[in-house]
N, C-alpha and C positions, 0 to 999 in steps of 0.2 A: 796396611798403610793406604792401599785404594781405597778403603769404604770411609776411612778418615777423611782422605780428600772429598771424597761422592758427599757425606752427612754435611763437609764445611762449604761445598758446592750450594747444597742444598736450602741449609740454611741462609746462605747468602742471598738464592733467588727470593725467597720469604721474607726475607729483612726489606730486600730492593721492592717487595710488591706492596709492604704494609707500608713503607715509606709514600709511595704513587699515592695510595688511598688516606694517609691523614694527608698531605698536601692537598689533595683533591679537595678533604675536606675544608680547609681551613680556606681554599682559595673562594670555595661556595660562598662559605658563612661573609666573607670579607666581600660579598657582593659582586665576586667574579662572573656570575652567571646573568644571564642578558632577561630582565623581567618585563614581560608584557604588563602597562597600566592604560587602561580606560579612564578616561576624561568625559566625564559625562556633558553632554552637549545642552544648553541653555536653550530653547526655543521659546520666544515671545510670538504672542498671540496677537497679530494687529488684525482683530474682527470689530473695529469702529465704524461710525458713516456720520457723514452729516447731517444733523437732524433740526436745525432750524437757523435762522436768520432773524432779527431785530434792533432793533435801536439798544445802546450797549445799559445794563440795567446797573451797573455799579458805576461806572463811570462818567463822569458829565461830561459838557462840551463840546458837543458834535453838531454840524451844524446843519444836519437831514434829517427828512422826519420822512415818516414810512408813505408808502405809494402803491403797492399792490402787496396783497395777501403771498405769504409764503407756501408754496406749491413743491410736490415732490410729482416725478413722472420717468418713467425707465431710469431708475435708477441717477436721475438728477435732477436738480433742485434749480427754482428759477425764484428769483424777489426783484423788488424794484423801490429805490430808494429819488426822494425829491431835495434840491436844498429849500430849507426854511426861507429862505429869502431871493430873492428876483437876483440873477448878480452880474445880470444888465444894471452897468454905470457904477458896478463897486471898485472901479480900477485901482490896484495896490491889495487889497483882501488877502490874507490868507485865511482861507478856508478847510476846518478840519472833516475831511467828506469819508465820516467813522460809523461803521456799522458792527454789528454782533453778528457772531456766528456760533455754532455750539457743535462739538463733537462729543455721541455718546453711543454705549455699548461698547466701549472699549476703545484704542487707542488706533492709532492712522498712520501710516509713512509714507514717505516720500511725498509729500505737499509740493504741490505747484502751485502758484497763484499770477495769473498774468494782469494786467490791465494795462488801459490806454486811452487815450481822449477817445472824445467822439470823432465818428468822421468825419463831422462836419466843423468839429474844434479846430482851432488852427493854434499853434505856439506863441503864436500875437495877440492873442485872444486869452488865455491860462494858459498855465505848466505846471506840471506837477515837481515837486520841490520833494516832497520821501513819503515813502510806502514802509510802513512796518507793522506787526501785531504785536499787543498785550494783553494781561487777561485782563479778562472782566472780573478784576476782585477789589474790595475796598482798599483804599491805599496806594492806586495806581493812578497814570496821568494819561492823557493823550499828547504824551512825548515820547520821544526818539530815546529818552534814557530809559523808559522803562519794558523799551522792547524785548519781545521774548528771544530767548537765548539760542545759539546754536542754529538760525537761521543763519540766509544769504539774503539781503535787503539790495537791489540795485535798480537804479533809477536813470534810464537811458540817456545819453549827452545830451538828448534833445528836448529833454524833460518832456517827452511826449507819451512813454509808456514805462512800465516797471513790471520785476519780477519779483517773489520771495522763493525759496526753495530753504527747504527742510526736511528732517525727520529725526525721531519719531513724532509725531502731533497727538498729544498724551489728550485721554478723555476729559472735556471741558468746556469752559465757556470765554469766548476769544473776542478781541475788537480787534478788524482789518483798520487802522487809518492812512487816508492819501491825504496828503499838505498839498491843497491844492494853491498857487496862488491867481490873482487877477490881474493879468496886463493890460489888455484895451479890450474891453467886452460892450460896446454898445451893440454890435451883431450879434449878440449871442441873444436869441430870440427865447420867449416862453416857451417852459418842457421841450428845449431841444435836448438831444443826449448829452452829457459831460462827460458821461466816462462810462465803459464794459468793461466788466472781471472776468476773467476764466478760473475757477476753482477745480483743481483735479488733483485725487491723492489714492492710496493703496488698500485695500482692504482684503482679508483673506476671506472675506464673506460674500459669495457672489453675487448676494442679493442685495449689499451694502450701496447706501445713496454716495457714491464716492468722486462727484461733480458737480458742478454748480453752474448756473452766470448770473452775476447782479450790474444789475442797470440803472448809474445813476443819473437823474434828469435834474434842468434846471428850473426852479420853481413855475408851476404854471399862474 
């Protein structure tokens, strides 16, 4: 009668162990178990730089014509842009003071762009009315609606200076326009300054032209 109880002891622990191991199993298969996954990570390449400045080649309307040869030196770039016309005595003008710029070898971030009268401009004198970029492709305007996207366009309360901020600044061919207009310009003398740009953006290239300044003058 003992070895009866011992074999039904026995078989009992067997029964309770195979039981552990198909729940085990079944709790795996049903995703019980904690799986490690890798997310592979997306790295974009911003190895761009600025590589030239000119009068916008698609788009008309601008109302500057070039003034010094476009120069690169440590890593930044310098131009100089004149208006077409004297704008002593144009009082009321709005003036579209639009240039080209180009980013290539790849794409740019974090774009800065500052600008601001001359020092010697006074707010009685001009203001600047909006600062934005478009591209330079057929089919666009030098208006505010066909500003590129995903920027920050803001124009100081004093309509004296503006910022753009962005990113990414994808490889291309770009027009900065400032709406400038004219309030009482009979002081504003031959080729004095109108307006400085600060151009600075990011580049994973150390050798990348990734700064600028453009100087625009009033007609001499």
């Amino acid at each position: 009668m003992a070895k009866r109880k011992n074999n039904t002891a026995l078989w009992l622990i067997v029964g309770i162990l195979f039981g552990a191991l198909v729940f085990g199993g079944v709790w795996l298969l049903a995703g019980g178990a904690t799986t490690l996954s890798v997310t592979p990570t997306v790295v974009s390449d911003y190895d761009g730089e600025f590589s030239g400045s000119e009068l916008p080649q698609e788009i008309g309307g601008t109302d500057l014509v070039a003034n010094t040869t476009y120069t690169e030196s440590d890593e930044a770039f310098t131009v100089a842009y004149e208006t077409n016309t004297d704008v002593n005595g144009t009082d009321g003008t709005l003036y579209y003071l639009a240039f080209g710029f180009e980013v290539s070898s790849g794409d740019m971030e974090d774009l800065e762009i500052e600008g601001e009268l001359g020092s010697t401009i006074d707010t009685t004198e001009m203001v600047i009315r909006k600062a934005y970029i478009v591209e330079d492709v057929e089919g666009k305007n030098l208006d505010s609606q066909d500003q590129l996207a995903g920027f920050i366009y803001d124009v100081d309360t004093d309509q004296d200076k503006f910022t753009i901020e962005g990113t990414p600044l994808m490889d291309g061919e770009y027009v900065l326009v400032v709406e400038a207009k004219a309030i009482s310009t009979s002081t504003i003398a031959d080729g004095e300054e109108l307006l400085s740009i600060e151009f600075d953006a990011e580049s994973d290239d150390s050798d990348a032209v990734d700064s600028g300044t453009v100087t625009i003058y009033n007609s001499i």
